[in-house]
Backbone as XML, in Angstrom:
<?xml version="1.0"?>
<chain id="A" units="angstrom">
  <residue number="1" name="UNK">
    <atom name="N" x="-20.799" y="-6.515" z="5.295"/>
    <atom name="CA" x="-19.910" y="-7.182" z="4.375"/>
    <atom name="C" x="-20.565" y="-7.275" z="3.000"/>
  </residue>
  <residue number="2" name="UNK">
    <atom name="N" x="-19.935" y="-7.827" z="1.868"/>
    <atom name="CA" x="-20.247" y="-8.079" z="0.787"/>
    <atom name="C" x="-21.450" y="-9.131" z="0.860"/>
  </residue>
  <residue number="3" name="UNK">
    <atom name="N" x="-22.503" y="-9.075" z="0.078"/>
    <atom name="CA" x="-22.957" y="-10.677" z="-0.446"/>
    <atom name="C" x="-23.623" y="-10.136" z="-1.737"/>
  </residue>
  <residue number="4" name="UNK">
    <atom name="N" x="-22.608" y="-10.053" z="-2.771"/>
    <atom name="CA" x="-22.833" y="-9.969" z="-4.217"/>
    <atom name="C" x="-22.768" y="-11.476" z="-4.452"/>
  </residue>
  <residue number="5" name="UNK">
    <atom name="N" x="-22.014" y="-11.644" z="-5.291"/>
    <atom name="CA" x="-21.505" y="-13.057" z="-5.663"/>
    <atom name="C" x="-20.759" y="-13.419" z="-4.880"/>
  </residue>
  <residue number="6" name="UNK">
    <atom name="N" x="-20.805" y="-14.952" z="-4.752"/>
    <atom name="CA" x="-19.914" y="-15.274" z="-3.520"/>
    <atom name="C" x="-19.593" y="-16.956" z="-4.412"/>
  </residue>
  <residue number="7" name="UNK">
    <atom name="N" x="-18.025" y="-17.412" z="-4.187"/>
    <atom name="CA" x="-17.664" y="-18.341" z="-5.016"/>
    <atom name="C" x="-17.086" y="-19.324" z="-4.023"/>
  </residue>
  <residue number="8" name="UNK">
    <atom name="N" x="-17.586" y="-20.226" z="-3.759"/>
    <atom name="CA" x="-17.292" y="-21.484" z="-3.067"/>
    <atom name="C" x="-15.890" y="-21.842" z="-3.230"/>
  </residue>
  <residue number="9" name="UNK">
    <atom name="N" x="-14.747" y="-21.939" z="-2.717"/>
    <atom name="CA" x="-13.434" y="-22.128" z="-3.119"/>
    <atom name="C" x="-12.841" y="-22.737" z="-2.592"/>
  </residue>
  <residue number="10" name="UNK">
    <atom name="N" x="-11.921" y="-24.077" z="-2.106"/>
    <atom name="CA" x="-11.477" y="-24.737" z="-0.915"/>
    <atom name="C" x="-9.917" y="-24.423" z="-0.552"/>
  </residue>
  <residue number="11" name="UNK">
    <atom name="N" x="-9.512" y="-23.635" z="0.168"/>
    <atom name="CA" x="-7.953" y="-23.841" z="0.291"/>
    <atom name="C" x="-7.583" y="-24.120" z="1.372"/>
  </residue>
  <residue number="12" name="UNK">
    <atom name="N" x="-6.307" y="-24.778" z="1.243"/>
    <atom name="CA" x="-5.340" y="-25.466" z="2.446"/>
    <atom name="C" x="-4.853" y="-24.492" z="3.824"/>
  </residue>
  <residue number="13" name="UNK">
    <atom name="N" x="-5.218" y="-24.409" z="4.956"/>
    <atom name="CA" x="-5.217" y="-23.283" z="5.845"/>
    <atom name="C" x="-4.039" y="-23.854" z="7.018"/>
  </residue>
  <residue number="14" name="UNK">
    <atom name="N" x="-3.001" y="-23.233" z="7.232"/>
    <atom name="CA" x="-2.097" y="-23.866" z="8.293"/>
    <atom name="C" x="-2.870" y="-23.590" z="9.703"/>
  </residue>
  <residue number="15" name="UNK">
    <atom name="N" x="-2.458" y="-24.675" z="10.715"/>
    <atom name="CA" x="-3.762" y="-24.618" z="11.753"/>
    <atom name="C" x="-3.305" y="-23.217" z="12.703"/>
  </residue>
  <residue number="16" name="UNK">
    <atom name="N" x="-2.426" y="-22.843" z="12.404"/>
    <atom name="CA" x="-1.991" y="-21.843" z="13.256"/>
    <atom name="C" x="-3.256" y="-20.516" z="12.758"/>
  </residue>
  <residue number="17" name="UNK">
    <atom name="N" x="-3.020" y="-20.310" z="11.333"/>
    <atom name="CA" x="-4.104" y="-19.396" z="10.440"/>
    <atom name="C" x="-5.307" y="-19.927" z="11.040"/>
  </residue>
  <residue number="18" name="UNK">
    <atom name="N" x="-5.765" y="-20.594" z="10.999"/>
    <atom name="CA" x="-7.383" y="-21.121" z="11.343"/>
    <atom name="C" x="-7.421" y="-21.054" z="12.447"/>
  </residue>
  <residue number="19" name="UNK">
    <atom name="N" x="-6.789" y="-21.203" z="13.522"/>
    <atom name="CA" x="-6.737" y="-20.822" z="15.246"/>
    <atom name="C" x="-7.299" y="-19.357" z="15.147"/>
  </residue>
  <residue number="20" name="UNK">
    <atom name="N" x="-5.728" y="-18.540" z="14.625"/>
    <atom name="CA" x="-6.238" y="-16.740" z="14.712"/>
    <atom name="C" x="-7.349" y="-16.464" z="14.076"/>
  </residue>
  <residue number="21" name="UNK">
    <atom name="N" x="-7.940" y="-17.218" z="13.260"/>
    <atom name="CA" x="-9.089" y="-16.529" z="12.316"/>
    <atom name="C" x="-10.516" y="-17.111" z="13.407"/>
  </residue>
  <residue number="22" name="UNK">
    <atom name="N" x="-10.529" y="-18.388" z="13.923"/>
    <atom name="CA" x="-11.706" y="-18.421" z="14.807"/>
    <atom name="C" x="-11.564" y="-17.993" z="16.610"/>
  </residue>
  <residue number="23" name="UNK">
    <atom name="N" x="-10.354" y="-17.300" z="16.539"/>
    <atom name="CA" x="-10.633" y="-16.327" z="17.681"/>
    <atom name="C" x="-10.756" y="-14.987" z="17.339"/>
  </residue>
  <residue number="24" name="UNK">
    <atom name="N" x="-10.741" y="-14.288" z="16.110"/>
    <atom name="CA" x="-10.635" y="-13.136" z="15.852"/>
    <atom name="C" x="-12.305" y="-12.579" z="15.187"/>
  </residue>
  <residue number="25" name="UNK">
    <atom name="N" x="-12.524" y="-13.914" z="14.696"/>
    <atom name="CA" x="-13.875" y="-13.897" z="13.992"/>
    <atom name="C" x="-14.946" y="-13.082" z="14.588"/>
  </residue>
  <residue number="26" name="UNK">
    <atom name="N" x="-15.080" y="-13.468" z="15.939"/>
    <atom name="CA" x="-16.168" y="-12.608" z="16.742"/>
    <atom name="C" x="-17.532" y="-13.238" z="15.859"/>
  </residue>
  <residue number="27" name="UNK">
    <atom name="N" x="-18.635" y="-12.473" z="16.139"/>
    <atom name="CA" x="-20.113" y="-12.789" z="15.584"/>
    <atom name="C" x="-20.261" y="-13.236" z="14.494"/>
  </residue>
  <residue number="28" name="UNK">
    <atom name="N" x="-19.135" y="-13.124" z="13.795"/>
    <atom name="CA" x="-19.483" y="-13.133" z="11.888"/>
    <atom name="C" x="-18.501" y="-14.662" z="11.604"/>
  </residue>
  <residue number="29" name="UNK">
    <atom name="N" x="-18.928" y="-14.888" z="10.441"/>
    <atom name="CA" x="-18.482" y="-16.330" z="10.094"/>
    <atom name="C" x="-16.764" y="-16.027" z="9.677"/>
  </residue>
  <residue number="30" name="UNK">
    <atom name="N" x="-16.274" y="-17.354" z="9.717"/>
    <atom name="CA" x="-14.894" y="-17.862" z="9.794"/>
    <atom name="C" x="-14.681" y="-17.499" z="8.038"/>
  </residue>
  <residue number="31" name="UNK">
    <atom name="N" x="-15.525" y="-17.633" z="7.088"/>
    <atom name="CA" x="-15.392" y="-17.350" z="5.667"/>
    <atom name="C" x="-15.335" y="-15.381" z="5.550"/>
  </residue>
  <residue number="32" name="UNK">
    <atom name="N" x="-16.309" y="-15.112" z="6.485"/>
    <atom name="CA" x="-16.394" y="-13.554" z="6.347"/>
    <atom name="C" x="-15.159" y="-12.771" z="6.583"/>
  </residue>
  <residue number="33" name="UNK">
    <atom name="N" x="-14.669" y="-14.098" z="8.045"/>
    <atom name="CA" x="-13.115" y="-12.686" z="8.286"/>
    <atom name="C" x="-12.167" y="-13.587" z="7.678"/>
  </residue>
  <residue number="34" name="UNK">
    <atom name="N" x="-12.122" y="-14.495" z="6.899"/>
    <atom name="CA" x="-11.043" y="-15.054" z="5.607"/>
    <atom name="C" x="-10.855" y="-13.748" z="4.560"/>
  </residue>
  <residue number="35" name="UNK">
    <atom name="N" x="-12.174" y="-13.336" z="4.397"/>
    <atom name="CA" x="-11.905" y="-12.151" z="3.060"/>
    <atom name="C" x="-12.057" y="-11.303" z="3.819"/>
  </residue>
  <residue number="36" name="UNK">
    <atom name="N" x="-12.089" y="-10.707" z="4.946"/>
    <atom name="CA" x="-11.748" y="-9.039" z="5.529"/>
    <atom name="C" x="-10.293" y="-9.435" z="5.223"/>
  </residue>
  <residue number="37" name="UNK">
    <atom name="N" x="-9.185" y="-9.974" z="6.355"/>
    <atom name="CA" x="-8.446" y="-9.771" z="6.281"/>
    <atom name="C" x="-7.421" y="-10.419" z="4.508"/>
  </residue>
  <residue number="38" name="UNK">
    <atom name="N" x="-8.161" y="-10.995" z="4.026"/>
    <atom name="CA" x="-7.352" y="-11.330" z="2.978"/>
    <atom name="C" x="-7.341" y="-9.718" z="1.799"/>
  </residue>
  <residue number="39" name="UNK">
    <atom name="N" x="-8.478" y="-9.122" z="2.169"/>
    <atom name="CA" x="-8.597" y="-7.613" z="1.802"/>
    <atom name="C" x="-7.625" y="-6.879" z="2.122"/>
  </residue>
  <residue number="40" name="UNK">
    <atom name="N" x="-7.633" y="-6.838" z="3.359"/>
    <atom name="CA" x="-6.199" y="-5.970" z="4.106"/>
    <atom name="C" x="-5.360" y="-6.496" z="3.615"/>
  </residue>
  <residue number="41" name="UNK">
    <atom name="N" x="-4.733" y="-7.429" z="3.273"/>
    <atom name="CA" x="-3.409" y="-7.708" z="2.816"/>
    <atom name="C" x="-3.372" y="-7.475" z="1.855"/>
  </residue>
  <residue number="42" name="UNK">
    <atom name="N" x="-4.680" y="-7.570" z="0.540"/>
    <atom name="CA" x="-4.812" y="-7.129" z="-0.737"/>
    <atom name="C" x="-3.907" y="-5.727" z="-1.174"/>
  </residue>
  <residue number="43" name="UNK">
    <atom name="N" x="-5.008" y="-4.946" z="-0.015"/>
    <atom name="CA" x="-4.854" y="-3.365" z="0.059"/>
    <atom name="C" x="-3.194" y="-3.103" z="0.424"/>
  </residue>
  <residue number="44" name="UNK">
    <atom name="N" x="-2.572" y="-3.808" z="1.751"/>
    <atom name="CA" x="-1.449" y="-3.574" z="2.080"/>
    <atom name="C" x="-0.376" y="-3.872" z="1.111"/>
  </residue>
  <residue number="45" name="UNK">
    <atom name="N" x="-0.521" y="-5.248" z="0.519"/>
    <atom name="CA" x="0.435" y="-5.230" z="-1.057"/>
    <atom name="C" x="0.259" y="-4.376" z="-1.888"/>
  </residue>
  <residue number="46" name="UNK">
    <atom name="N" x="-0.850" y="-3.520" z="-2.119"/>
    <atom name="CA" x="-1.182" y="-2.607" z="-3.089"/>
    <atom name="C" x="-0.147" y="-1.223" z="-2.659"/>
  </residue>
  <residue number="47" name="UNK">
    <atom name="N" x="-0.090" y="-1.258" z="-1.820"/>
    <atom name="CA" x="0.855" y="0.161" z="-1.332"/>
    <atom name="C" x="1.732" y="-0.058" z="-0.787"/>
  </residue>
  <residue number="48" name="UNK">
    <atom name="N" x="2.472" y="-1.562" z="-0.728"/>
    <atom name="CA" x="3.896" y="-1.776" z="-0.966"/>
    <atom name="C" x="3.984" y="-1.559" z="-2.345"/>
  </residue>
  <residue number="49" name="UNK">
    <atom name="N" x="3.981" y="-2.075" z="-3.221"/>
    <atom name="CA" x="4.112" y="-1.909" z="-4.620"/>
    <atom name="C" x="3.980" y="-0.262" z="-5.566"/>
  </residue>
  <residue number="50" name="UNK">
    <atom name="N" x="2.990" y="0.108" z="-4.720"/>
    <atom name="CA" x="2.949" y="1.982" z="-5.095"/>
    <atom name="C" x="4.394" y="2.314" z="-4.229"/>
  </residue>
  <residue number="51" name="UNK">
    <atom name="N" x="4.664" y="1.793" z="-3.186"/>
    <atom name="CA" x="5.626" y="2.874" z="-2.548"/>
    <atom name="C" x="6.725" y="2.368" z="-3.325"/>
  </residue>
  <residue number="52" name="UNK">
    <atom name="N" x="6.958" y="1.004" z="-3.609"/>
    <atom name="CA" x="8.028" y="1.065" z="-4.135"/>
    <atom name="C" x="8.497" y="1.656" z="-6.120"/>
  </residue>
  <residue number="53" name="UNK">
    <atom name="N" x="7.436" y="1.694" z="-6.301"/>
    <atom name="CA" x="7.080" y="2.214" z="-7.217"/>
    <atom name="C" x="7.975" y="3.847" z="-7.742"/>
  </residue>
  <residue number="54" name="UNK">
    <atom name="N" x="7.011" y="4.173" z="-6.286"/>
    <atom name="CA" x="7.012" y="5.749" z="-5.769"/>
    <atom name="C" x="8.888" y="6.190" z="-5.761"/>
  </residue>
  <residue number="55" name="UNK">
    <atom name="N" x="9.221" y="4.579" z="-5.130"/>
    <atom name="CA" x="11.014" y="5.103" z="-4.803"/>
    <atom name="C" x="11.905" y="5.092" z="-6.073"/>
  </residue>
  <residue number="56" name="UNK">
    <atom name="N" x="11.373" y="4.221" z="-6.960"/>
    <atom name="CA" x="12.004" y="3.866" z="-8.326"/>
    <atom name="C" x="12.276" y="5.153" z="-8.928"/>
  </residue>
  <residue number="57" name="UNK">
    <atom name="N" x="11.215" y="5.498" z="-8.854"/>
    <atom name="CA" x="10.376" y="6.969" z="-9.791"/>
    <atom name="C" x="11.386" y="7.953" z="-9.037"/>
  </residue>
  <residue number="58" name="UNK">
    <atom name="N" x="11.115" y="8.165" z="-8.413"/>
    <atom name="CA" x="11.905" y="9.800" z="-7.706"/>
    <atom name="C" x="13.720" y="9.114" z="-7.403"/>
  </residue>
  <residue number="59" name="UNK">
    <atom name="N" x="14.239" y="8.055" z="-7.308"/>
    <atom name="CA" x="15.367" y="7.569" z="-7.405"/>
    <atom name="C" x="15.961" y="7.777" z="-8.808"/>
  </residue>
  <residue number="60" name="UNK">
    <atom name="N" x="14.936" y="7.583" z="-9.840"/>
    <atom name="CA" x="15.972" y="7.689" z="-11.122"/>
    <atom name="C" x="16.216" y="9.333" z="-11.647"/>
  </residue>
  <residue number="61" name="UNK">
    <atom name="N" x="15.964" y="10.312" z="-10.776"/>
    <atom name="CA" x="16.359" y="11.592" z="-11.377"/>
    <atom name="C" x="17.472" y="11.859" z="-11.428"/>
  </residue>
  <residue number="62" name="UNK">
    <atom name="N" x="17.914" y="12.599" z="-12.651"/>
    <atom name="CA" x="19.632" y="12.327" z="-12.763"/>
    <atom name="C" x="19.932" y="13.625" z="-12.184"/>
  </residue>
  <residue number="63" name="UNK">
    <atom name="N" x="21.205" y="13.280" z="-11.798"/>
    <atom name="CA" x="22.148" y="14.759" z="-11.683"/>
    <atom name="C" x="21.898" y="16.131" z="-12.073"/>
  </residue>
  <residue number="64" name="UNK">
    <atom name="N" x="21.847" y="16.222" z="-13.574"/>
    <atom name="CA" x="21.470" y="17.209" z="-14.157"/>
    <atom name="C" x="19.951" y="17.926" z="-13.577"/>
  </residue>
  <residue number="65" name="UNK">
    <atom name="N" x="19.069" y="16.717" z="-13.898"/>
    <atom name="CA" x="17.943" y="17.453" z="-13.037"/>
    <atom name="C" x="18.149" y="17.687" z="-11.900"/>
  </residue>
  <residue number="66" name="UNK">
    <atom name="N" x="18.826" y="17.700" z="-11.219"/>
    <atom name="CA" x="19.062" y="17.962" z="-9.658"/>
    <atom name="C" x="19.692" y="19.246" z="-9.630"/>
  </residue>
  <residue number="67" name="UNK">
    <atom name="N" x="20.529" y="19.592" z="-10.389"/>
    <atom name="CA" x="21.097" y="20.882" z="-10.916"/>
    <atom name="C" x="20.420" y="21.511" z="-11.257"/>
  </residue>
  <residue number="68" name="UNK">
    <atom name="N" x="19.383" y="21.245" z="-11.987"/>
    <atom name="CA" x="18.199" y="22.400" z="-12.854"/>
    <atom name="C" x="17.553" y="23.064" z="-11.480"/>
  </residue>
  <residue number="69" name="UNK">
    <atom name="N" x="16.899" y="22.093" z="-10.812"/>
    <atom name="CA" x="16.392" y="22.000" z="-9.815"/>
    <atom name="C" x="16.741" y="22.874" z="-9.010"/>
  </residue>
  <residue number="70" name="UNK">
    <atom name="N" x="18.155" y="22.729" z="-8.255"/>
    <atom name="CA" x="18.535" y="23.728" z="-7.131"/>
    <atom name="C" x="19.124" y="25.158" z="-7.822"/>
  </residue>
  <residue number="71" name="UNK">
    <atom name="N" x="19.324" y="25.330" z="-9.311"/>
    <atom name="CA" x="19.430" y="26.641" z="-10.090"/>
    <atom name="C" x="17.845" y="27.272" z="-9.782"/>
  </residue>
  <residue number="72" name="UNK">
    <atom name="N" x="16.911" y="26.274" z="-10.128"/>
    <atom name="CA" x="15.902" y="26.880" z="-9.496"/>
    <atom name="C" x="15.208" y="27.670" z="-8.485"/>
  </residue>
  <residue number="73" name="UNK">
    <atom name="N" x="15.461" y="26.797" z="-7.303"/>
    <atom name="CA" x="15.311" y="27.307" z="-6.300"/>
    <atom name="C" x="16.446" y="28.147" z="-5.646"/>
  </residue>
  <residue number="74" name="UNK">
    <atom name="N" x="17.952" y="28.437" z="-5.961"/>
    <atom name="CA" x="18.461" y="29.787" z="-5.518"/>
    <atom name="C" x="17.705" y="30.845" z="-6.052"/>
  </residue>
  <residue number="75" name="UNK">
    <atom name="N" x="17.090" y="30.667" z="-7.248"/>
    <atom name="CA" x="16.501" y="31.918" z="-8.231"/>
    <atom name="C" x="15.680" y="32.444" z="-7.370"/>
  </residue>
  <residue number="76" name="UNK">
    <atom name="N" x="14.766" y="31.101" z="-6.879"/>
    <atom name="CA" x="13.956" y="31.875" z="-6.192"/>
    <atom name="C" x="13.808" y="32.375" z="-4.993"/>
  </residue>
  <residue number="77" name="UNK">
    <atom name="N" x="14.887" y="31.844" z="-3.943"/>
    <atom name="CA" x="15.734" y="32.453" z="-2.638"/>
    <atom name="C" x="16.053" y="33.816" z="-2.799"/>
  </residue>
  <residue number="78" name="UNK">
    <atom name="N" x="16.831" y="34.032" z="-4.495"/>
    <atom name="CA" x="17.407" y="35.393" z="-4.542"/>
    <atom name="C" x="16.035" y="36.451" z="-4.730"/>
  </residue>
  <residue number="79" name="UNK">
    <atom name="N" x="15.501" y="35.884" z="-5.450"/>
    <atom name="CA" x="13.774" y="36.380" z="-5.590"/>
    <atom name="C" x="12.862" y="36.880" z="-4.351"/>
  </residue>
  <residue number="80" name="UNK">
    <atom name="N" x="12.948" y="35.834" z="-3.180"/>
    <atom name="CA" x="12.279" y="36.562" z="-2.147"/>
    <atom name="C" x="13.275" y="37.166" z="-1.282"/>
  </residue>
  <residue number="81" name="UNK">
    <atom name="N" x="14.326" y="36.916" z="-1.459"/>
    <atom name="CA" x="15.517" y="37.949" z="-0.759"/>
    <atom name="C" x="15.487" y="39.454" z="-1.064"/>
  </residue>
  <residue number="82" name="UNK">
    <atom name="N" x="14.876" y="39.448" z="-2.288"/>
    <atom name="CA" x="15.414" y="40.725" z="-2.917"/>
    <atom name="C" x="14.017" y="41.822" z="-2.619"/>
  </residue>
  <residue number="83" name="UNK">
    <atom name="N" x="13.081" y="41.154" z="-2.475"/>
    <atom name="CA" x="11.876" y="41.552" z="-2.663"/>
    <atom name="C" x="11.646" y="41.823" z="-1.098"/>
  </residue>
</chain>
């Protein structure tokens, strides 16, 4: 695990959270697997937000480009057809 800096911090834990975290803990302290898994969720919001990102992005192509697009690719159907 990390031990760069480490910042003393107190937060409010529902006992249900603090149950799963000191059976899941295993050998390592109850603070250590607070920030593994608060990591994973870090990471997992990080690539909700890319994917949705990702859908915005490829959702706003208009029509027209969609037209350019498949003019394209008959070209190139007729291209390896021909060849």
């Amino acid at each position: 695990m990390r031990g760069a800096t480490r910042m003393a911090k107190s937060f409010t834990i529902e006992p249900e959270i603090n149950e799963y975290v000191a059976s899941t803990k295993g050998p390592h302290s109850a603070s250590e697997r607070v920030n593994e898994l608060l990591r994973r969720a870090m990471l997992a919001e990080k690539y909700e937000h890319l994917e949705a990102e990702a859908q915005t992005f490829f959702a706003a192509a208009s029509e027209k480009e969609r037209t350019g697009t498949r003019a394209f690719q008959n070209a190139a159907l007729r291209t390896f057809l021909r060849d």
